[in-house]
C-alpha positions as CSV (number, residue, x, y, z in Angstrom):
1,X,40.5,219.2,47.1
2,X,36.9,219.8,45.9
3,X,35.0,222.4,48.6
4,X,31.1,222.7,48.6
5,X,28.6,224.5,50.3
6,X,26.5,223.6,53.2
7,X,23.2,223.5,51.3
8,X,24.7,222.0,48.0
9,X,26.2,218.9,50.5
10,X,22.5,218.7,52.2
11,X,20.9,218.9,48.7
12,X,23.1,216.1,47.5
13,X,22.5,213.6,50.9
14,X,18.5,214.3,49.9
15,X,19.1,213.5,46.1
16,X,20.9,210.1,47.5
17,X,17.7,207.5,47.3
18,X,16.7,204.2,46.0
19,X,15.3,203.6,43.1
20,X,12.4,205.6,41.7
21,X,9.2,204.0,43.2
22,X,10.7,201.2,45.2
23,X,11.3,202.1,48.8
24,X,14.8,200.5,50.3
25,X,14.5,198.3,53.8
26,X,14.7,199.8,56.7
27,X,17.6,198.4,57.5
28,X,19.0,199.3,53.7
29,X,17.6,202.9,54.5
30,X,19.0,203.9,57.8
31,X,22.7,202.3,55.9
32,X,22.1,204.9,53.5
33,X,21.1,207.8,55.3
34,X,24.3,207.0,57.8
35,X,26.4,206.8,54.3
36,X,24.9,210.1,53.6
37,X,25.8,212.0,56.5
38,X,29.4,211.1,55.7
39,X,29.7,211.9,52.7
40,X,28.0,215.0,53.2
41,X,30.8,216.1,56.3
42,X,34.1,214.5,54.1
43,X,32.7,217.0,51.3
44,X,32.3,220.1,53.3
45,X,35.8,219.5,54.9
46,X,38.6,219.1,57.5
47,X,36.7,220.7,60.1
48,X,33.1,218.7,59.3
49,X,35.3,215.5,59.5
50,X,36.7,216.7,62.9
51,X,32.8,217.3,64.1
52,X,31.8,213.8,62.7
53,X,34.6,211.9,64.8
54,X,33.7,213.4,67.4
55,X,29.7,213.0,67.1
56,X,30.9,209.1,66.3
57,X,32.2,209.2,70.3
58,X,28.5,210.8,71.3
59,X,26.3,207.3,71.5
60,X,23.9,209.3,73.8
61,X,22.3,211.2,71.0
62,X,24.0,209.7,67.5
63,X,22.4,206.5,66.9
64,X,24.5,203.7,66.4
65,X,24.1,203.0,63.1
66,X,25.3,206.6,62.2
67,X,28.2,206.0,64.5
68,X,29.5,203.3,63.0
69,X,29.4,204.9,59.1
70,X,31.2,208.2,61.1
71,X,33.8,205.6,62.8
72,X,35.2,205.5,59.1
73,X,35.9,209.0,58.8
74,X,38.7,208.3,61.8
75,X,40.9,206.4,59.1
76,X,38.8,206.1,55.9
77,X,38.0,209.3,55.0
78,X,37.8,209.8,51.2
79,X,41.4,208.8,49.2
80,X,42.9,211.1,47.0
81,X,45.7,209.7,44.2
82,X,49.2,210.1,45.7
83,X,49.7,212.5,42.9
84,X,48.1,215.0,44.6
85,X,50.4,215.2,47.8
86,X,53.6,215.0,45.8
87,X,53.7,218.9,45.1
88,X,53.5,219.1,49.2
89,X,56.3,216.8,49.6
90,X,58.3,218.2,47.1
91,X,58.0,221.8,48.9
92,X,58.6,220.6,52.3
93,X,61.2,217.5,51.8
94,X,63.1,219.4,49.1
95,X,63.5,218.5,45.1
96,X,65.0,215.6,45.4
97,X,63.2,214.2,48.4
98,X,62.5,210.6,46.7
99,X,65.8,209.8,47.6
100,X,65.1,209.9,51.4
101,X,63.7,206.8,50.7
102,X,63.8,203.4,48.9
103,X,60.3,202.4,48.5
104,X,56.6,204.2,49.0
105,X,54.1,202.1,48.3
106,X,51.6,205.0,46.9
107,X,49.1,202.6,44.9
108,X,47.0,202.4,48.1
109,X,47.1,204.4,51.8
110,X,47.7,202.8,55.1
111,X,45.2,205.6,56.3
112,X,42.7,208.6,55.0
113,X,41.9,211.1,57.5
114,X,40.5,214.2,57.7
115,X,43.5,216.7,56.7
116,X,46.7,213.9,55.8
117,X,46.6,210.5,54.0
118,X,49.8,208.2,55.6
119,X,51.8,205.6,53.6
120,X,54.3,202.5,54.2
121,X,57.5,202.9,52.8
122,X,61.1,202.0,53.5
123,X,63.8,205.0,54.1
124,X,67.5,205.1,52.8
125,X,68.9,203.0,55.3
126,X,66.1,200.3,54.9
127,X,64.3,201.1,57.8
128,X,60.2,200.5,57.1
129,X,58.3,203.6,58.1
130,X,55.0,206.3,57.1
131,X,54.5,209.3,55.5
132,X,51.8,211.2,57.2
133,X,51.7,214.0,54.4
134,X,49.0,216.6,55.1
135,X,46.2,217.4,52.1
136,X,46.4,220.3,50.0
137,X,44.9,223.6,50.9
138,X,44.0,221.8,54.0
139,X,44.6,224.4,56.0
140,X,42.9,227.6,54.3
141,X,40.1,224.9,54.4
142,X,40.0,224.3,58.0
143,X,41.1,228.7,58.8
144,X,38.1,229.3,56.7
145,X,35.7,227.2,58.4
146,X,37.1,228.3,61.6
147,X,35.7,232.4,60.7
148,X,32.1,230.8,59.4
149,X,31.8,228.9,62.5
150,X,33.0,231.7,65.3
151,X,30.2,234.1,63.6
152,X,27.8,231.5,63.9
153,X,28.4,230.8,66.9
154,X,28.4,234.5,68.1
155,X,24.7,234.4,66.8
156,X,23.6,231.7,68.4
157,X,25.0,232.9,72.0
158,X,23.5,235.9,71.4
159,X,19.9,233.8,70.6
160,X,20.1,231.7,73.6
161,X,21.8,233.6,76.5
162,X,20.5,231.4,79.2
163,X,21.5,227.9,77.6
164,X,24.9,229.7,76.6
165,X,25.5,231.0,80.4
166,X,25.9,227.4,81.4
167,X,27.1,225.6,78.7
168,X,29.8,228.4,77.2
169,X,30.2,227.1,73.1
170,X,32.2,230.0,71.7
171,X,35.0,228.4,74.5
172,X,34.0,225.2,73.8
173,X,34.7,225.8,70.1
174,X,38.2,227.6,71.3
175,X,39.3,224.5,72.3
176,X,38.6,222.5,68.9
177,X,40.2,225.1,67.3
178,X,43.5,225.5,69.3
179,X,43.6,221.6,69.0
180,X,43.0,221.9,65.2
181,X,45.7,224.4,64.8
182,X,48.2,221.8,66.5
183,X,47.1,219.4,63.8
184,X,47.9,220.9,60.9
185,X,51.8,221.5,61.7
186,X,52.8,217.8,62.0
187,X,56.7,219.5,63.6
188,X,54.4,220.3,66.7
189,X,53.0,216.4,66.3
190,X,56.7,215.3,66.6
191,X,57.7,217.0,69.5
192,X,54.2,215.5,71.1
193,X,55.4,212.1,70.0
194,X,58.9,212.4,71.8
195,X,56.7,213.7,75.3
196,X,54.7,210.5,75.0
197,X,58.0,208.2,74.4
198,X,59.0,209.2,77.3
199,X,56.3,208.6,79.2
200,X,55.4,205.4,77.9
201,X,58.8,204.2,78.7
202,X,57.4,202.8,82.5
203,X,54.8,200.6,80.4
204,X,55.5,197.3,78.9
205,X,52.4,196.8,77.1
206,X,52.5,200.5,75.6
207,X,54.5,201.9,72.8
208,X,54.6,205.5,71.1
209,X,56.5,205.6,67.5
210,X,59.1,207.8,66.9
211,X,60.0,211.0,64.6
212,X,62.2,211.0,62.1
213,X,61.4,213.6,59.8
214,X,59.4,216.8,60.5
215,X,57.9,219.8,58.6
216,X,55.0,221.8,59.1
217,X,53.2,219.3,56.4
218,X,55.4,216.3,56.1
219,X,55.7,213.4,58.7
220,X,58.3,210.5,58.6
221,X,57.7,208.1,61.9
222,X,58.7,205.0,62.3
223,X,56.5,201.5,61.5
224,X,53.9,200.2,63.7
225,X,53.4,196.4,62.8
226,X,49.8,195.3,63.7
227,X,46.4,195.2,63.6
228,X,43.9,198.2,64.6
229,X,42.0,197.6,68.3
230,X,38.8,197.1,66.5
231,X,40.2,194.4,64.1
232,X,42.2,192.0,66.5
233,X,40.3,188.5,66.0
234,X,39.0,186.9,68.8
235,X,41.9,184.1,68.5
236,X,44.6,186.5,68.0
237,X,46.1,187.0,71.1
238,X,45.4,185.6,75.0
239,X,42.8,186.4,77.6
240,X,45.8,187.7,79.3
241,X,46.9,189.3,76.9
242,X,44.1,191.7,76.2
243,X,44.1,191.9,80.0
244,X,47.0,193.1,80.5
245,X,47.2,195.7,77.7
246,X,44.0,196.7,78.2
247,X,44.5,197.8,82.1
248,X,47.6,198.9,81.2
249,X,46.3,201.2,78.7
250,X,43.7,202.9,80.9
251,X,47.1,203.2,83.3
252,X,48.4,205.1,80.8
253,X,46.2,207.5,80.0
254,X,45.0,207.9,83.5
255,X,48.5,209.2,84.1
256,X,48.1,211.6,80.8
257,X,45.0,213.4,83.1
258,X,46.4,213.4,86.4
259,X,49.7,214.2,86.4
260,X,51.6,215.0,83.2
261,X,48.4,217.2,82.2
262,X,49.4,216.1,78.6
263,X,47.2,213.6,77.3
264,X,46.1,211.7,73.7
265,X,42.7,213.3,73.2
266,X,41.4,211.3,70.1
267,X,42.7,207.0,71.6
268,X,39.6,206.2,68.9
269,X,40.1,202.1,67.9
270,X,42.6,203.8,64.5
271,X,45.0,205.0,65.9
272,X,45.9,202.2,68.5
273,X,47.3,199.7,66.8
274,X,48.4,195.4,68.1
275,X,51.0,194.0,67.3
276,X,51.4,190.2,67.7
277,X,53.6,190.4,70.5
278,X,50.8,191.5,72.6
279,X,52.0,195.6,72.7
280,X,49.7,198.8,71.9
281,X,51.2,201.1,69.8
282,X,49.5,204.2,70.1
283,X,49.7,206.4,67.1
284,X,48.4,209.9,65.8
285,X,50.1,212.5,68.1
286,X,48.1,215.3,66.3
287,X,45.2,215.7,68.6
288,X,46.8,216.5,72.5
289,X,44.9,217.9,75.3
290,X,46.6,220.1,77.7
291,X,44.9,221.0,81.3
292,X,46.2,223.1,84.1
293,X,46.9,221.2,87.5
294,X,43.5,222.4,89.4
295,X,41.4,221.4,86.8
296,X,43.2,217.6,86.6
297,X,43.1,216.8,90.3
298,X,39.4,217.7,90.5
299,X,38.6,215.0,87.5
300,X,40.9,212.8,89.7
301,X,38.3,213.8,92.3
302,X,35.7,212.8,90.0
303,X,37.0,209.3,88.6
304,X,37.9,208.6,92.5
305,X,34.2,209.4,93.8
306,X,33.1,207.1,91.4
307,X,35.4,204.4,92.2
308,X,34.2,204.6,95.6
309,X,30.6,204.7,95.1
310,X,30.2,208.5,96.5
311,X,27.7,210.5,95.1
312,X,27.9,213.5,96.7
313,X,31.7,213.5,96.6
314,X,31.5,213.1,93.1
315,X,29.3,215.9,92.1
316,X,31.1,218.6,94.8
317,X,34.2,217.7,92.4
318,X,32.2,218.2,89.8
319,X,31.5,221.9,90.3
320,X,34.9,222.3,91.3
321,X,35.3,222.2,87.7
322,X,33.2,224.4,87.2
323,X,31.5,227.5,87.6
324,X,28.2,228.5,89.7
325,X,25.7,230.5,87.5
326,X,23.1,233.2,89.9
327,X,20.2,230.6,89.4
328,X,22.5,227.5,89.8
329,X,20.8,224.5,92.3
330,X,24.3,222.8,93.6
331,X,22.1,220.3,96.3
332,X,19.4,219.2,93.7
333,X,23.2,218.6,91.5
334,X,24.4,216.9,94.0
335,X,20.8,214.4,95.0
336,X,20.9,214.0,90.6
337,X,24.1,212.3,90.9
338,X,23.5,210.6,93.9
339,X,20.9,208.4,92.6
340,X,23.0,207.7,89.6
341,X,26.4,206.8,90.7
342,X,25.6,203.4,92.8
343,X,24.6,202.2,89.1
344,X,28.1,203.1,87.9
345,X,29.7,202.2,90.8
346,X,32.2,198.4,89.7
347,X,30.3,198.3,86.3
348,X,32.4,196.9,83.3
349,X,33.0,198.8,79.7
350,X,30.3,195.6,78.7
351,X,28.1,197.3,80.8
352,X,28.8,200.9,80.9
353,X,29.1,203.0,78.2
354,X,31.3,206.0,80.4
355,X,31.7,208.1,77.5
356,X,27.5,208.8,77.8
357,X,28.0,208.6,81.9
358,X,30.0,211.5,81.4
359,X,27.9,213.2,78.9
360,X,25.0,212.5,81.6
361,X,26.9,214.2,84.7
362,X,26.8,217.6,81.7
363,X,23.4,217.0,80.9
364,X,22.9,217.5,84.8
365,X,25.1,220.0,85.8
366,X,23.9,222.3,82.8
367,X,20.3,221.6,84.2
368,X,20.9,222.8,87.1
369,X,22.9,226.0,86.8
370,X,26.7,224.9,86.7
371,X,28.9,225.8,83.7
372,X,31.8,223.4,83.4
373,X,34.8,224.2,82.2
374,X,35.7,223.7,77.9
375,X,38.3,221.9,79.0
376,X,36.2,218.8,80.8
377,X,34.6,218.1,76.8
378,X,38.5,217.5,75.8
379,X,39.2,215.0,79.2
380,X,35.2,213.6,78.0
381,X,36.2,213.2,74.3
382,X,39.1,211.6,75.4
383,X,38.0,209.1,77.7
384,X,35.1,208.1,75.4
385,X,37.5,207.4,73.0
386,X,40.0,205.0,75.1
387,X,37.2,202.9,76.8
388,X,35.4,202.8,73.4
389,X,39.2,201.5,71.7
390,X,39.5,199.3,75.4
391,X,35.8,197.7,75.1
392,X,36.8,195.8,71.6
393,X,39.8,194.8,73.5
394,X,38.7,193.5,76.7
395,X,35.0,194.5,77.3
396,X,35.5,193.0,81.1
397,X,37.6,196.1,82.3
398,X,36.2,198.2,85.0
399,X,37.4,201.3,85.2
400,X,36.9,201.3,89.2
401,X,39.8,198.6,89.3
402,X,42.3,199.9,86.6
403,X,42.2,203.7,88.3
404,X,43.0,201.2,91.5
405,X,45.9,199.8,89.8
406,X,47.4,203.2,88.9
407,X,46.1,205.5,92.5
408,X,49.5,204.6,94.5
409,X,52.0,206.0,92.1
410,X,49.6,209.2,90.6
411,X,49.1,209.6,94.8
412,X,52.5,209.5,95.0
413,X,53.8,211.8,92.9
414,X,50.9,214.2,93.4
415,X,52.6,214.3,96.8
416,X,56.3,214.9,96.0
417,X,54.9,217.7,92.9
418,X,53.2,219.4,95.8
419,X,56.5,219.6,98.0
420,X,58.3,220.2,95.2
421,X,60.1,224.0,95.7
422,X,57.9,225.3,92.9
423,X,55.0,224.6,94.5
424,X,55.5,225.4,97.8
425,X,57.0,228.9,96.6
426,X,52.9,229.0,94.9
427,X,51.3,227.9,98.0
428,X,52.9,230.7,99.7
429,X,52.2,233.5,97.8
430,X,48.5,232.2,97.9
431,X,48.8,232.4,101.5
432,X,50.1,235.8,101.5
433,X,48.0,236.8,99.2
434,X,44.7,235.4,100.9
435,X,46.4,237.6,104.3
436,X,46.9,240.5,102.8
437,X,43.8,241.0,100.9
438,X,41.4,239.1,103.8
439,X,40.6,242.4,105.5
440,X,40.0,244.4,102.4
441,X,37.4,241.4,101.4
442,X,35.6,241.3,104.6
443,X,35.4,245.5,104.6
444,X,33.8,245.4,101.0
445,X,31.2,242.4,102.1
446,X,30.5,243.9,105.5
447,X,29.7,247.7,103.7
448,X,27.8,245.6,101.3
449,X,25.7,243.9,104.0
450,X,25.1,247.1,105.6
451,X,23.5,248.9,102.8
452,X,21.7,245.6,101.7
453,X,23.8,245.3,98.6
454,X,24.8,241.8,99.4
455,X,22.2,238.9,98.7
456,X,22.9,235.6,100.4
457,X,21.0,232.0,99.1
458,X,20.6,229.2,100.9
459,X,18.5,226.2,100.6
460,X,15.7,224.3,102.1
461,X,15.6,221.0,102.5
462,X,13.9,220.3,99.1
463,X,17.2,222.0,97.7
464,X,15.0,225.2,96.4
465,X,16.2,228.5,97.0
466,X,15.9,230.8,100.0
467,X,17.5,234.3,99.7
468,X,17.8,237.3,102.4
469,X,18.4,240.7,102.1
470,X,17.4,242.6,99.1
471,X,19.3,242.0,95.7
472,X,20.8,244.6,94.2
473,X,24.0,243.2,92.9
474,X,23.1,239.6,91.9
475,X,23.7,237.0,94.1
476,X,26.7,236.5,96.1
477,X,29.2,233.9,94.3
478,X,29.7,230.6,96.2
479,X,32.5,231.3,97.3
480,X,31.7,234.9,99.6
481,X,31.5,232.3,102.4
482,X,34.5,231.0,103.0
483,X,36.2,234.4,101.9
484,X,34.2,235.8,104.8
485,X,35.1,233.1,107.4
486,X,38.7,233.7,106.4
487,X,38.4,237.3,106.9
488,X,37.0,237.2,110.1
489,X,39.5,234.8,111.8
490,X,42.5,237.2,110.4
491,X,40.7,240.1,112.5
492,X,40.6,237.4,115.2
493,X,44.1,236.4,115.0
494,X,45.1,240.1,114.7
495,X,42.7,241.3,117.8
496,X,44.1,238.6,120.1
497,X,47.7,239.7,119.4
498,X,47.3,243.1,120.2
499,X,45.7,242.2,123.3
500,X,48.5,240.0,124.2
């Protein structure tokens, strides 16, 4: 595959104009320009394509015009011939590994993404299926990219200290990058794909295709028959049809964040496919997130505060998330969000775009001092995408009433996890570990104290801050509190018993 540089691909989207001396309409201009930008990311590579699908899910700063040129680069990225994939298949399938199947209809792909193309066929034993066969030298391509990016990167943290403090981009890009290492071996995609069978298997309206074949580069699944999200006709199938798949959808991937922690982080309108039986067959098991249990029940936190019109509930779970920089402003966080939420509050995808709502709860928190996890953009990324594939579907949906639909079971098996021996053998050793360390803490803090080493900050009533004592150290983190309350009613507990 062809490789230029950055400044020959911005050379070549300024040499892309009209005519000499007629000037194109606007609305043939800003068509162009969009067409522009991706061409100019499919030619620079894997990685570019990955950054354009996901600035195609960022309607609060891509315009929509460029959006929907970038939406192509989620299943139209430029075709190679099939000639240039047969050396991979040869390598990974094995000589002779035509005979695997009886037909491959190579004239034109089902698909074009960034690193594989995919294409019908029928196996040996006449079963229809895809090939999902990845592009050559796609991967020193994307390991490449992956070193100029990291040093550039480094640079800019080093530029901006403050901006980097609260919004942490060398992790952020961590987390693209461990994502984009999943993608290119497609045997890790299969064992994804056999997870998400499983979990689909309590949903009627949801399907996940299966494996057959597996190598690092070479993908055999079985057929999904349908249409993608974004192309269903308005005739195709019932009101209660796209209802019902569409709530059953967000069920689905609601269960992805809360409890399994495993979760479809690119849903975009490709790679969920309709059939005519009215059933969603999500495809492309490349692209997983994975987050740790704290880190899901706080966004549960979130999506529930919402649900309930709580503001303030809603941006304390929010900084759970997160962490508290020295000059972060937690109660002007927290007044933001109030004054946004009743807005939210029972709005439908037709009038809510909660991909940007998300986006607009970062914009905040980053404003005010609070770095968020990398881990939120992947849960953000996600749910942009599945509201955004959801909207074509059945724009009425609010997202209030379908996390409504799912609460009682995640509730319920938050519950049992939490009894489960496992985690009442973790609770435990938290609680020992909180006792035996409690004194030591409150010692440190009260020597600290005594020498003026220890700065607390509170806040006045116009959420601006107040501090005592004289910094040395920085300020105290958020939570020295609690640690301190904790501390003290140990000594408590302990001082009563020996007086007993």
């Amino acid at each position: 595959m062809s490789r230029i540089t950055a400044a020959e691909a911005a050379r070549a989207v300024r040499s892309r104009g009209g005519r000499p001396g007629r000037r194109p309409a606007p609305e043939a201009a800003k068509l162009e320009r969009a067409q522009g930008i991706r061409h100019t990311l499919e030619e620079l590579g894997p990685l570019y394509i990955k950054v354009g699908q996901i600035l195609a899910t960022r309607p609060d700063f891509v315009p929509q015009y460029v959006r929907d040129e970038l939406e192509n680069l989620n299943d139209q990225a430029r075709i190679e011939p099939f000639s240039c994939f047969e050396s991979v298949l040869k390598q990974d399938l094995g000589p002779d590994w035509q005979t695997g199947f009886q037909e491959i209809r190579t004239e034109e792909p089902l698909g074009s993404a960034s690193l594989a193309q995919v294409y019908k066929a029928v196996d040996a034993g006449g079963r229809p299926c895809v090939i999902k066969v990845q592009r050559p030298e796609a991967r020193e391509a994307v390991l490449g990219d992956m070193t100029v990016l990291k040093t550039a990167v480094g640079l800019f943290g080093r530029a901006a200290p403050h901006f980097n403090e609260v919004v942490d981009v060398s992790a952020m890009l961590e987390v693209l990058f461990t994502v984009m290492h999943d993608e290119l071996d497609f045997t890790r995609e299969a064992r994804n794909m056999k997870v998400a069978r499983r979990a689909a298997k309590g949903f009627k309206r949801v399907c996940v295709p299966k494996a057959l074949t597996a190598t690092p580069r070479v993908l055999v699944q079985t057929f999904a028959e349908g249409t993608p999200v974004n192309r269903v006709k308005p005739d195709e199938l019932s009101m209660k049809q796209r209802k019902a798949i569409a709530y059953q959808l967000m069920e689905f991937m609601f269960r992805g964040y809360f409890l399994d922690r495993r979760f479809h982080a690119d849903p975009h309108p490709g790679n969920i496919i309709i059939s005519a039986e009215g059933k969603a067959h999500l495809i492309d098991w490349g692209m997983v997130g994975r987050i740790d249990r704290g880190t899901s029940i706080a966004t549960l936190g979130v999506f529930l505060a919402l649900a309930q019109n709580d503001g303030a509930a809603m941006a304390r779970q929010w900084v759970n998330l997160g962490t508290a920089t020295p000059w972060s402003n937690p109660s002007a966080f927290i007044q933001d969000i109030s004054r946004i939420v009743p807005h939210w509050t029972d709005a439908s995808l037709a009038e809510l775009n909660f991909g940007v709502a998300l986006m607009t709860l970062l914009r905040h928190s980053s404003r005010r001092g609070i770095q968020i996890t990398p881990l939120t953009s992947v849960v953000g990324k996600s749910v942009a995408n599945i509201e955004g594939s959801v909207r074509c579907l059945y724009p009425e949906l609010k997202l209030s009433t379908a996390l409504h639909g799912t609460l009682q079971d995640v509730m319920r098996d938050l519950i049992l996890e939490t009894l489960s021996g496992e985690q009442a053998a973790q609770t435990a050793l938290h609680l020992l570990s909180t006792l035996t360390q409690g004194p030591a803490q409150l010692q440190a803090s009260l020597t600290d104290l005594s020498t003026r080493q220890l700065t607390l900050q509170t806040r006045n009533n116009l959420g601006d801050p107040v501090q005592a004592g004289r910094r040395h150290r920085g300020v105290a983190p958020i939570n020295t509190l609690p640690a301190l309350a904790m501390g003290a009613a140990y000594l408590r507990v302990r001082h009563r018993k020996k007086n007993c």
